[in-house]
C-alpha positions in Angstrom: 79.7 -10.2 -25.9 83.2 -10.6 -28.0 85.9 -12.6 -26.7 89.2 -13.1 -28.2 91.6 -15.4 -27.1 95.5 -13.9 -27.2 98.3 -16.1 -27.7 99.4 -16.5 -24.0 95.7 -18.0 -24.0 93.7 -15.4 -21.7 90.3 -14.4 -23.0 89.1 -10.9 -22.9 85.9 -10.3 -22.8 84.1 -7.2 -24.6 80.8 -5.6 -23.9 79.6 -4.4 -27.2 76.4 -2.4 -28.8 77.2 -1.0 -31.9 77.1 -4.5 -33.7 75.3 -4.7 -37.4 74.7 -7.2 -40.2 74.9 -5.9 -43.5 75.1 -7.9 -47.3 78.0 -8.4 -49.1 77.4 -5.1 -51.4 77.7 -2.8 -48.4 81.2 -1.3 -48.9 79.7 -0.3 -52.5 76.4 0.8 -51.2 77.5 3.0 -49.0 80.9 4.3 -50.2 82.8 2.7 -46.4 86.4 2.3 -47.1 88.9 -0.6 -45.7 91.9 0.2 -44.2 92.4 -3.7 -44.9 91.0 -6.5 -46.6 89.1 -7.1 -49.9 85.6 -5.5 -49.8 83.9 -6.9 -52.3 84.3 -10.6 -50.5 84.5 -9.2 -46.9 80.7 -10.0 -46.1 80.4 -12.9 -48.6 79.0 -16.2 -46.7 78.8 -16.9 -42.9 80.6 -15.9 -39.8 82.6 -13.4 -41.4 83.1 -9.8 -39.6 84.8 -6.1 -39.9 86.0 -4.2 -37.2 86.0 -0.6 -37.3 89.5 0.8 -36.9 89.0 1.5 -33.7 87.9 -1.7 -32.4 90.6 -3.5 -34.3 93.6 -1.2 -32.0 91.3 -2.0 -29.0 91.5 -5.8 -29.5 94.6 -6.5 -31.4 96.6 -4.0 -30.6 99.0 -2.7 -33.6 98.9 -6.3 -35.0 97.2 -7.1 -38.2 93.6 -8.2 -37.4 92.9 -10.0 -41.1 92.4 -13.8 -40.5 92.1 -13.3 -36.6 89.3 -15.1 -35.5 86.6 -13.1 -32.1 84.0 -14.8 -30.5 80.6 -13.9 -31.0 77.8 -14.3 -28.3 77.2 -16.7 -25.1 77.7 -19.5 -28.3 81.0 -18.3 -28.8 80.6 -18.8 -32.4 84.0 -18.0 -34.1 84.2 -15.2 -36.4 86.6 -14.7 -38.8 88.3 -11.1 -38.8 87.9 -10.2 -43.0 88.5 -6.5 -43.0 89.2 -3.6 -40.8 87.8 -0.1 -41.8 89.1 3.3 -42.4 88.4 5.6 -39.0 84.5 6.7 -40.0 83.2 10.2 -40.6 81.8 12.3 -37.3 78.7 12.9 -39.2 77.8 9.5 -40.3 74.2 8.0 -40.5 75.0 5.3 -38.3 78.4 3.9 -36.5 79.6 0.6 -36.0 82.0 -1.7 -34.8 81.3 -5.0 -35.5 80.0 -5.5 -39.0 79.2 -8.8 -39.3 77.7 -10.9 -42.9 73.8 -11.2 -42.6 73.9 -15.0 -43.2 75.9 -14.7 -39.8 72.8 -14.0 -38.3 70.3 -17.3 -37.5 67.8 -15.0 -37.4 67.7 -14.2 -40.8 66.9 -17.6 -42.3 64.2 -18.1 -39.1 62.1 -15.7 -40.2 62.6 -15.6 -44.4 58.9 -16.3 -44.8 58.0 -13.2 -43.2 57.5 -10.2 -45.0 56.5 -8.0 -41.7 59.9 -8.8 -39.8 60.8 -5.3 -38.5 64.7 -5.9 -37.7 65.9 -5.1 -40.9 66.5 -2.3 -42.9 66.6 -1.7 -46.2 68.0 1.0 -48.3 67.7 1.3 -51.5 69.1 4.0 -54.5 66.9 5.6 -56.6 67.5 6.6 -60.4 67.7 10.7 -61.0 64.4 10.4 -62.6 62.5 8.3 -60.8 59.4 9.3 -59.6 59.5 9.3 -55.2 55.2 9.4 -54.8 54.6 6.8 -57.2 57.4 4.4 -56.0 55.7 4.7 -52.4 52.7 4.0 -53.7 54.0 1.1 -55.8 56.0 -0.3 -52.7 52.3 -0.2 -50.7 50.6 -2.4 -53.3 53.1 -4.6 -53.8 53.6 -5.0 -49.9 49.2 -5.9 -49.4 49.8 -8.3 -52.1 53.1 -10.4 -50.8 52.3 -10.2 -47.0 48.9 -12.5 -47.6 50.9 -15.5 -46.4 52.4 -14.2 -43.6 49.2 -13.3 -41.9 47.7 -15.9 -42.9 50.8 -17.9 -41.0 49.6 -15.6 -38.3 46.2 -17.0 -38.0 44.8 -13.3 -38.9 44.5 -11.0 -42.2 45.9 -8.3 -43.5 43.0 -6.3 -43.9 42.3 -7.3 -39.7 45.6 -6.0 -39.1 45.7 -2.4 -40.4 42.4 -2.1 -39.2 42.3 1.5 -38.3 46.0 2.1 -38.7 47.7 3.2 -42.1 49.8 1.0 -44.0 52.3 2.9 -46.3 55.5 2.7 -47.3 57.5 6.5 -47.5 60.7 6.6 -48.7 63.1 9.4 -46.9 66.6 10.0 -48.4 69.4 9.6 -45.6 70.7 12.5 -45.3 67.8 13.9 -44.0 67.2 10.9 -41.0 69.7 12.9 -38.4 67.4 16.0 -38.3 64.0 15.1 -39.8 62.9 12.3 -37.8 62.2 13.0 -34.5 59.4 11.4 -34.4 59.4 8.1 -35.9 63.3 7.7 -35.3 66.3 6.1 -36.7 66.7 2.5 -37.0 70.4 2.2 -36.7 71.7 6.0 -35.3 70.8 8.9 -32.9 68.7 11.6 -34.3 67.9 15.2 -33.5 65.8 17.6 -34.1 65.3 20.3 -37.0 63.5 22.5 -34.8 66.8 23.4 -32.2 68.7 23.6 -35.6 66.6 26.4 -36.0 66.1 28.0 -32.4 69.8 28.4 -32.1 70.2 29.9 -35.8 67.5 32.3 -34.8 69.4 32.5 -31.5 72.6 33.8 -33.2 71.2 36.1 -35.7 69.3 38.2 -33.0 72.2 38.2 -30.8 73.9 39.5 -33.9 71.4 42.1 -34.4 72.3 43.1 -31.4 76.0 43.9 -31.9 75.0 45.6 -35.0 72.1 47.7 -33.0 74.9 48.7 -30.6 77.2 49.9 -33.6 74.6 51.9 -35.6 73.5 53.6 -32.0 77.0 54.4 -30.6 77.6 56.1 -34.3 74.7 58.3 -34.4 75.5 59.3 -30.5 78.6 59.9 -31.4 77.6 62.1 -34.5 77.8 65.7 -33.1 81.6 64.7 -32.0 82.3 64.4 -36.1 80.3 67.0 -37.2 83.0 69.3 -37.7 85.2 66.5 -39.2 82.6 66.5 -41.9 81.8 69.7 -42.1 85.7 70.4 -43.1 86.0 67.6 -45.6 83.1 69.0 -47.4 84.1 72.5 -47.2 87.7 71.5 -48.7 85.5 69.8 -51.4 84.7 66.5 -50.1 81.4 64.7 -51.7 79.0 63.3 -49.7 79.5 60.0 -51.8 83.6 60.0 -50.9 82.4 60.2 -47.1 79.9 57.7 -47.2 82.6 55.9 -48.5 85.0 56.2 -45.7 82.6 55.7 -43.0 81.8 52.0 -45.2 85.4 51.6 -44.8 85.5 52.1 -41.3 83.0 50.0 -40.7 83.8 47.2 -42.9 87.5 47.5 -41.0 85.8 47.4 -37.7 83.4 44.1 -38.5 86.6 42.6 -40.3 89.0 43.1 -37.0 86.0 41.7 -35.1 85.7 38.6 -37.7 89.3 37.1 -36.9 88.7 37.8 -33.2 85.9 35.9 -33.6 87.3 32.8 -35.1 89.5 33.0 -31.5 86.8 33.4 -29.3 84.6 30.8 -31.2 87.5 28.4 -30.9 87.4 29.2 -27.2 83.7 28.3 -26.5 84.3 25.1 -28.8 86.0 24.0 -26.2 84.0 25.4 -23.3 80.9 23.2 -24.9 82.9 20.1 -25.5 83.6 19.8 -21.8 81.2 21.4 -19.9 77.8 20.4 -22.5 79.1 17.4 -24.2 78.7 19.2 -27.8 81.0 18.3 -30.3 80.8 21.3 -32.6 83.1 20.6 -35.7 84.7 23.7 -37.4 83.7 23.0 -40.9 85.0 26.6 -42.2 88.3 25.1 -42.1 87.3 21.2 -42.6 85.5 22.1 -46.1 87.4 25.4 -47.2 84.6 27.3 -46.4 86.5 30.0 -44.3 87.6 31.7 -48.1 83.8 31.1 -49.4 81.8 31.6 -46.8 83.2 34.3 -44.1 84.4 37.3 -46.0 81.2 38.1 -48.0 79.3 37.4 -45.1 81.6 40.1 -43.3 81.4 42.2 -46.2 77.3 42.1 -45.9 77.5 42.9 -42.3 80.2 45.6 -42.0 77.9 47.3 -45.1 74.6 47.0 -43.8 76.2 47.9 -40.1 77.3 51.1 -41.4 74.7 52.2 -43.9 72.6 54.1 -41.8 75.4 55.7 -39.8 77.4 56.7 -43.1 74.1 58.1 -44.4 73.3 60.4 -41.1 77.0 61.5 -40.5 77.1 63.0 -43.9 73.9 64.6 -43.7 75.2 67.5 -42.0 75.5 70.7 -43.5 78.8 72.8 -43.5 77.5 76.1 -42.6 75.7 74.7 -39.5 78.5 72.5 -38.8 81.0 75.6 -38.7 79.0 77.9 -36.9 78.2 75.2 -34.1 74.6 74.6 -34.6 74.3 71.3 -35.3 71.9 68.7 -33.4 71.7 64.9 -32.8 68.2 65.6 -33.6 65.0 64.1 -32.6 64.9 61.5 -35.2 68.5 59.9 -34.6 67.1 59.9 -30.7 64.0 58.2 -31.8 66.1 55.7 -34.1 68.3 55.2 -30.9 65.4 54.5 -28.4 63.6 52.2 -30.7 67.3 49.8 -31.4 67.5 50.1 -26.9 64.2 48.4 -26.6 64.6 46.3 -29.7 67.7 45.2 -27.9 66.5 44.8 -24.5 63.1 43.2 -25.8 65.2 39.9 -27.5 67.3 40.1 -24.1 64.6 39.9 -22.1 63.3 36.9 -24.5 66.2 34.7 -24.0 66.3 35.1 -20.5 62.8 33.8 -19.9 63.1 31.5 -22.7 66.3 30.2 -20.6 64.0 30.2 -17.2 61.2 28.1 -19.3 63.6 26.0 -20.6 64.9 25.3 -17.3 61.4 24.7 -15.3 60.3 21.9 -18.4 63.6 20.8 -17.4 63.1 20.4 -13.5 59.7 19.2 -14.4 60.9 16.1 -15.9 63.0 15.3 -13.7 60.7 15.6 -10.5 57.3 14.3 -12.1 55.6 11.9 -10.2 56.5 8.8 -12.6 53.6 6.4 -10.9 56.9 4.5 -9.4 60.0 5.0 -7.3 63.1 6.1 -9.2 65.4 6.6 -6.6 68.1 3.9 -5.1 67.7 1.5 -8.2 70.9 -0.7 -9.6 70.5 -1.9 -13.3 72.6 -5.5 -13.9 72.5 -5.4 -17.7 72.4 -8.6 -19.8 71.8 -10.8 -16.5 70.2 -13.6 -19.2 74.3 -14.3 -18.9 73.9 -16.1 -15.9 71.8 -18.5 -17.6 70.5 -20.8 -14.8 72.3 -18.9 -12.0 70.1 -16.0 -12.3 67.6 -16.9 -9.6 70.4 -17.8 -7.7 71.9 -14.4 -8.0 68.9 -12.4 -7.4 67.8 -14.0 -4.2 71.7 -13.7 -2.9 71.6 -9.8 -3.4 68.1 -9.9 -2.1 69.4 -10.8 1.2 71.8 -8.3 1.4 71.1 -6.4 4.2 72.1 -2.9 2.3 69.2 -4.7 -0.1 65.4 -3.8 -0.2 63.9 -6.3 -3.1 65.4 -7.4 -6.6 63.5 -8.0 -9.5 64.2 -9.4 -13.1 62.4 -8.4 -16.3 62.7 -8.0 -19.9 63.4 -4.6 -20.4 62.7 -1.8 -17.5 60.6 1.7 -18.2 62.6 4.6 -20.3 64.3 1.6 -22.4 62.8 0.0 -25.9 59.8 -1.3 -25.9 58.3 -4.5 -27.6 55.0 -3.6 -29.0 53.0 -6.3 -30.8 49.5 -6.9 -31.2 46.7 -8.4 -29.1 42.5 -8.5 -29.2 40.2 -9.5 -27.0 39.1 -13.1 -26.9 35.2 -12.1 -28.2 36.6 -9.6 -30.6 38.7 -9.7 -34.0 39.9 -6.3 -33.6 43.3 -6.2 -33.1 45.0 -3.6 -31.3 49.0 -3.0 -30.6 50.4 -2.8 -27.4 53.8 -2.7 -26.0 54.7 -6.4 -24.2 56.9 -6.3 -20.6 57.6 -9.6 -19.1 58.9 -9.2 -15.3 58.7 -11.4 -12.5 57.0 -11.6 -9.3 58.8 -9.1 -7.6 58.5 -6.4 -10.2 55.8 -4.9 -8.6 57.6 -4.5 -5.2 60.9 -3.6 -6.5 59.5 -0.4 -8.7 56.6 0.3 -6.3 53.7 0.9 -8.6 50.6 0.6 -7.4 47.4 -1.6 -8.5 44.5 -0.4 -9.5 42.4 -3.8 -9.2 43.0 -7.4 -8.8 46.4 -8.8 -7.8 49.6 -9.1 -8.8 51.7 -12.5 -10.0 52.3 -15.2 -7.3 55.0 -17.5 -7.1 53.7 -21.1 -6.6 50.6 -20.2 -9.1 51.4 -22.1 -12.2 48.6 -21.1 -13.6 50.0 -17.2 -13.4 52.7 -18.2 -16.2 49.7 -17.5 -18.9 48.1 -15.2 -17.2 48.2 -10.7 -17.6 48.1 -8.0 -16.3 47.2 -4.6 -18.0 47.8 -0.7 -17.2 44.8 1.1 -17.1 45.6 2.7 -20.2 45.7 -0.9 -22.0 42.5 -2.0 -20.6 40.5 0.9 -21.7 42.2 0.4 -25.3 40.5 -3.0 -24.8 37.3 -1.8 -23.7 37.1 -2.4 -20.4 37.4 -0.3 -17.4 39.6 -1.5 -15.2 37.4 -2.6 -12.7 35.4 -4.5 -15.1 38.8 -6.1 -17.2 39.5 -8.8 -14.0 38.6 -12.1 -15.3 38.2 -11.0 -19.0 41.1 -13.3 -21.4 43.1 -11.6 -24.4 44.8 -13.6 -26.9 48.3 -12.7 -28.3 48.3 -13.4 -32.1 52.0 -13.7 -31.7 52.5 -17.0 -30.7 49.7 -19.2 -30.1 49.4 -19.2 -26.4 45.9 -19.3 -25.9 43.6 -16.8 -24.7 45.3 -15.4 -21.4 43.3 -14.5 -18.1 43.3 -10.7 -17.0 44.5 -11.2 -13.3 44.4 -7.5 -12.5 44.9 -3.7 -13.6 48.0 -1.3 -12.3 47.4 1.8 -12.7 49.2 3.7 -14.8 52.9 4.6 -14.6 55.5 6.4 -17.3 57.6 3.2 -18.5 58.5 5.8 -21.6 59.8 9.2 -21.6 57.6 12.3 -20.8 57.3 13.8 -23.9 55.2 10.8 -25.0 51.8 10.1 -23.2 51.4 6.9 -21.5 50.6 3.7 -23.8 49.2 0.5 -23.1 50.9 -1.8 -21.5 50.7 -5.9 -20.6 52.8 -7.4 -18.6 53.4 -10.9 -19.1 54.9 -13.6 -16.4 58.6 -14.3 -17.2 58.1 -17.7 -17.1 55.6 -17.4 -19.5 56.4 -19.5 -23.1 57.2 -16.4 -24.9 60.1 -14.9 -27.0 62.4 -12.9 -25.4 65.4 -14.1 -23.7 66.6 -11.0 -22.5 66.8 -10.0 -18.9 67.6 -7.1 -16.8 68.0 -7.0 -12.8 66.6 -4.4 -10.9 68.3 -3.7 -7.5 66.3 -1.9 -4.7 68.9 -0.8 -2.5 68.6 1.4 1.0 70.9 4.3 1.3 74.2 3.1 1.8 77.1 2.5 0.9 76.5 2.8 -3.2 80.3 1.5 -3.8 80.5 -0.6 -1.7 77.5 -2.6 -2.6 78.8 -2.6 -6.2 82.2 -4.3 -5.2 79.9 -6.7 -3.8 77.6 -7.6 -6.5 80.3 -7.8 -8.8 82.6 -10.3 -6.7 79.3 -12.7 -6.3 79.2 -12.4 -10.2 82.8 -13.2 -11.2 81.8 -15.9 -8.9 79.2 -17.3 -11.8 80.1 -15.9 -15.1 83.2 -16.9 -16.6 84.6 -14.0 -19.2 81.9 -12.3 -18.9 82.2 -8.4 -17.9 80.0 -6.9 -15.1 77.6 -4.3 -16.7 75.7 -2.0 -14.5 74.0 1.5 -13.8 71.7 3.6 -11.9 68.1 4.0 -12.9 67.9 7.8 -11.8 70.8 8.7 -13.7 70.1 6.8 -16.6 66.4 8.2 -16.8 67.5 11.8 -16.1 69.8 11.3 -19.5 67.1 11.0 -21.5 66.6 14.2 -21.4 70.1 15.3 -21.8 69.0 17.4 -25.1 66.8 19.7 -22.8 69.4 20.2 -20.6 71.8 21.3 -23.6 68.9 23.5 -24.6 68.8 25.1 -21.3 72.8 25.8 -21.0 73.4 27.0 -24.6 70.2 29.4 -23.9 71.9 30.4 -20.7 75.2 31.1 -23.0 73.4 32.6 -25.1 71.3 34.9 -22.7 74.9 35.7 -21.2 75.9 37.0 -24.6 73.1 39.0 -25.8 72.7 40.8 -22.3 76.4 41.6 -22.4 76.7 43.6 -25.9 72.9 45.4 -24.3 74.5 46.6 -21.3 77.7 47.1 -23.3 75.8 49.1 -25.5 74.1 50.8 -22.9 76.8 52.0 -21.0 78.3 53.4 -24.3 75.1 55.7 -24.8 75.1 56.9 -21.2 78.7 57.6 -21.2 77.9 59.7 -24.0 74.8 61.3 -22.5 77.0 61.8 -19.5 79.5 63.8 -21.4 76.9 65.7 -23.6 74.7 66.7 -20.4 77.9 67.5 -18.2 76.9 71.7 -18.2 73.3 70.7 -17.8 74.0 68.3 -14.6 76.2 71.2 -13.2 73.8 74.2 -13.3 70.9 72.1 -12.1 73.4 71.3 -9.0 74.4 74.9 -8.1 70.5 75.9 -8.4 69.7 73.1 -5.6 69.5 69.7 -7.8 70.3 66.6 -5.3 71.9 63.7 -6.2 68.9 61.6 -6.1 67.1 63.9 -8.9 69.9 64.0 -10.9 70.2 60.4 -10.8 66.0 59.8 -11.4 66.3 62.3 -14.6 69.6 60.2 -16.1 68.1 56.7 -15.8 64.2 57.6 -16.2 64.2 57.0 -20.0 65.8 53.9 -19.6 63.3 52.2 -17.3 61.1 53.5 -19.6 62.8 51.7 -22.9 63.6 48.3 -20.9 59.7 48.2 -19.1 59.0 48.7 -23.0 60.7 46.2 -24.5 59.4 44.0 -21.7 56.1 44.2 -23.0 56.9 43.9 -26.9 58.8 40.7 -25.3 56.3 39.3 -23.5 54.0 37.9 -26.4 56.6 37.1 -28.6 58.3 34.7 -25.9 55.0 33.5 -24.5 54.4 32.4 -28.4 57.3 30.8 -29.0 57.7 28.4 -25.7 54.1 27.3 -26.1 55.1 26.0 -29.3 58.1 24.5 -28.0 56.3 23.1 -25.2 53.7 22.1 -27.2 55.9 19.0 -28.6 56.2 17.3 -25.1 53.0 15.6 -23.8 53.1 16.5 -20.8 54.8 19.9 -20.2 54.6 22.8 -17.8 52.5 25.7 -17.9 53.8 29.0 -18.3 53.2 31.7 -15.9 54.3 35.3 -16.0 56.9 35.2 -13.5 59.9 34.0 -15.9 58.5 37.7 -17.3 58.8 39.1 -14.4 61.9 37.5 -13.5 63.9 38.5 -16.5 62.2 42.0 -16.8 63.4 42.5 -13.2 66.8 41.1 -14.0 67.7 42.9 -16.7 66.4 46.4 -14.9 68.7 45.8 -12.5 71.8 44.7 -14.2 71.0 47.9 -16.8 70.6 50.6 -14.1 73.5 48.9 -12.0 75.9 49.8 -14.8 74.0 52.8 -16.1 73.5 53.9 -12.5 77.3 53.8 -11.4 78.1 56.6 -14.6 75.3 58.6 -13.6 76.0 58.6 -10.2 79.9 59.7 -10.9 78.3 62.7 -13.1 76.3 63.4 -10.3 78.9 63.8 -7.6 81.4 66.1 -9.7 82.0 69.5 -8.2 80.0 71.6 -10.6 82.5 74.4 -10.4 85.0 72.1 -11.8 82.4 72.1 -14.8 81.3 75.3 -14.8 84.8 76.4 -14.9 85.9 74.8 -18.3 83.2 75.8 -20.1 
């Protein structure tokens, strides 16, 4: 919490997250720029902070905030204002707000024995030539040499501690940390993944494939209509070269036209994804200059390669058979186009399950049995605030009557985790496991279930150094649960003493899904343990949400002077964990929309052309008894036959891909054949709905109408 004390003497109060320490060479290190201040002496010596220029308007207005003094923590220890920065980059590593001097931080001198602390980060720059495999290995040594004496402090050693686990240093340049660590994380920003990187790039280039496919097959169809063109230019001396040429031209002019369009619709679905998927997509063609460098040979390389196969067959045709009216699409250019349909339909038909996949993992999530309730849950964050209020505060909400239960614990399940590491009392073996103190009406409030034993009582003292484990832990242990009750475990953390097994509950998802279950203790939060903070779980009945709020909040004012009310909702904070599978699922869905547009775009061109070429044909087989129906099953029978085709070259090729997509989430659906079947059926029907409709008005012309023309 910042406070800051105006000159009419109110305090305001700020709840704050993105707070850092950092040495006095940071502005250096990193290349940050100050809007204000001196930043080589910014971070020098204690309580000293920067604000970020965003935070410095927030709390000081348009005033200057140099030698303004915030104040930091429940403490209130004064900090003095030294610098304000520049407005930082979209794209940076990591964000913050408050950037306070390291020696601000107690912590810091507390634990300068230790070399295994694991709150601090260090970067460091490396020489052009240095060599990246042998400093990791050189950081590795030097790190089983100089942390001896802090596992000895311990009362364990180092080779009892990586016992079975790897100890190794890897160095990773930052630039890669956004993208490339997905699994073991960023210390100090969000991360994301390589992997949709790539599904969307892949995503775009077969959707443009499919434009392109829809060019080269309207050209050809529309081949015999220019046959004579062609045949005249080369009769009046035209080479073929010159009318390769022209048909380049035209399709370069065509591909550029579409290009600035493009830059207008892209802009347009910028926006559409800001607000309606939370994307912020940054145009960096016109941020970096790109748009000179970048777009025009790539439209250049498209409009070429879109028309090189159509200038090569429109100028294949020879004059004399052009002339005398006996020129044919052909087999082959029929071929080419049936193959580019069900190459078309076939990546259609792949998004659209890929979109229905997406979306079941997605529902899956959301609806898995967690092994507790997730529903009608208030969060109070930072209730350690209320110092010794806190029981107080939870037994007055627990006696609200729109109140089922309230419970107060470290952290809660889909939050961080403390993992540190504990062994049995007979055994050396050490083992991590992740630590969750919570009180005696944990178990109630979440609704989890035990597998053996009991839970924690209230007027048993002897409960405050006492465990219990999830079924998960006490097999890690070697125990099955039945058999752990009784057994003691000794944290090497803090010297406790070996702590009694009281009982087992079975196991529930504290962490996300895509992670199986790990062990867990929980630990009495009255135990004498590290770990002051404390969140408060309210199990409410269905009511009145707001009203309840208003509530809690008014008996909190009540307690905590300057101190903002923090809260949230379980379900919709555990649901937003998974917020980049639900982006997955809509830009597939966008995505899906797109591709299946230019197909049926495309495939209304070719039957619009059929149509017109097979207008006699439709005619005579009318006035010698056709009926609509036949003539309607002869137009559209080659394209069930393309689309059922391209189902089945889709089919593997999808069912491929989402396994290896799913195969990155522990637990994951399986995948059946009906998001197939589903899309196979959806896009037969969209495809013969617009199809259909021109065959159908071919169909119902009078025939003498026809007949009479020709």
């Amino acid at each position: 919490i910042i406070r800051h004390q105006g000159n009419d003497g109110v305090i305001t109060a700020y709840n704050e997250s993105s707070i850092l320490t950092a040495d006095s060479n940071f502005f250096s290190f990193f290349g940050y720029k100050l809007q204000d201040g001196n930043p080589q002496t910014a971070l020098m010596g204690k309580n000293k902070v920067v604000l970020s220029f965003q935070t410095a308007k927030k709390i000081f207005s348009n005033g200057s905030a140099v030698g303004e003094i915030v104040l930091y923590g429940e403490e209130r220890t004064p900090l003095m204002v030294t610098g304000v920065m520049q407005k930082q980059p979209q794209n940076a590593h990591f964000k913050v707000d408050y950037l306070l001097s390291i020696l601000t931080n107690p912590n810091i001198e507390r634990f300068e024995w230790s070399w295994i602390w694991g709150r601090i980060v260090t970067y460091v720059k490396l020489t052009p030539e240095a060599d990246v495999p042998a400093l990791e290995q050189k950081l590795t040594s030097s790190a089983t040499r100089y942390t001896s004496a802090t596992f000895n402090r311990l009362g364990t050693t180092f080779d009892d501690f990586v016992k079975g686990n790897k100890w190794e240093f890897q160095l990773q340049p930052v630039r890669n940390i956004h993208l490339y660590s997905a699994n073991i994380g960023n210390r100090l920003g969000p991360v994301s993944d390589i992997t949709y990187v790539h599904i969307f790039s892949i995503t775009g280039i077969l959707v443009l494939v499919i434009a392109v496919i829809n060019f080269i097959n309207l050209s050809t169809a529309r081949g015999s209509k220019r046959a004579k063109e062609v045949g005249v230019k080369q009769v009046l001396g035209a080479t073929r070269w010159s009318l390769m040429t022209q048909f380049q031209m035209e399709s370069l002019l065509v591909v550029g036209m579409a290009g600035l369009l493009g830059l207008i619709i892209m802009e347009i679905f910028r926006w559409v994804m800001l607000h309606l998927l939370q994307i912020q997509i940054p145009f960096v063609l016109w941020e970096n200059g790109l748009l000179i460098w970048v777009l025009p040979p790539f439209l250049l390389t498209l409009g070429f390669f879109a028309g090189l196969y159509p200038s090569i067959y429109l100028t294949a045709f020879r004059p004399i058979q052009v002339l005398k009216d006996q020129t044919s699409t052909g087999l082959t250019g029929a071929n080419l186009r049936n193959s580019l349909v069900v190459f078309q339909f076939a990546m259609a038909i792949m998004l659209l399950a890929s979109t229905i996949v997406v979306y079941q993992q997605l529902q899956f999530f959301l609806n898995k049995d967690l092994g507790f309730n997730k529903d009608n849950l208030l969060l109070i964050d930072q209730a350690e605030k209320l110092g010794n209020h806190l029981e107080a505060f939870k037994d007055e909400l627990a006696n609200y009557p729109e109140v089922k239960s309230a419970s107060i614990s470290m952290t809660i399940p889909g939050r961080e985790t403390f993992e540190d590491v504990f062994r049995k009392e007979s055994s050396d073996v050490q083992v991590p496991i992740a630590m969750l103190k919570v009180d005696v009406d944990f178990l109630k409030t979440w609704e989890l279930e035990m597998n053996t034993g009991r839970y924690f009582e209230e007027d048993r003292i002897s409960d405050h150094r006492a465990v219990i484990l999830n079924e998960t832990a006490a097999r890690l242990l070697g125990w099955e649960p039945h058999e752990s009750v009784g057994n003691r475990i000794v944290y090497t953390g803090v010297d406790l003493g070996p702590m009694e097994v009281i009982g087992v509950v079975k196991d529930f998802h504290y962490q996300s899904l895509r992670d199986n279950i790990a062990p867990l203790v929980m630990i009495n939060i009255d135990a004498p343990l590290w770990g002051s903070q404390r969140v408060l779980a309210v199990k409410y009945h269905d009511s009145n949400t707001q009203s309840l709020v208003s509530k809690i909040e008014d008996s909190w004012a009540n307690r905590v002077e300057a101190t903002p009310f923090q809260f949230s909702f379980f379900k919709e904070e555990w649901e937003h964990q998974y917020r980049s599978e639900s982006q997955l699922g809509n830009l597939f869905g966008f995505f899906t929309i797109l591709a299946m547009t230019i197909a049926v775009i495309g495939l209304i061109g070719l039957v619009s052309f059929s149509v017109e070429q097979r207008r006699r044909e439709i005619s005579i087989r009318k006035v010698l008894g056709a009926s609509v129906t036949r003539i309607l099953s002869m137009m559209n029978r080659q394209y069930i036959k393309l689309i059922l085709i391209g189902l089945v070259l889709a089919t593997p090729i999808g069912w491929w891909a989402q396994q290896n997509w799913l195969n990155n989430f522990a637990y994951h659906i399986t995948i059946s054949p009906w998001p197939f079947v589903m899309a196979g059926l959806g896009t037969l029907v969209l495809a013969l709905t617009c199809a259909g409709y021109l065959s159908l008005r071919a169909a119902l012309v009078n025939p003498a109408n026809v007949l009479k023309e020709e």
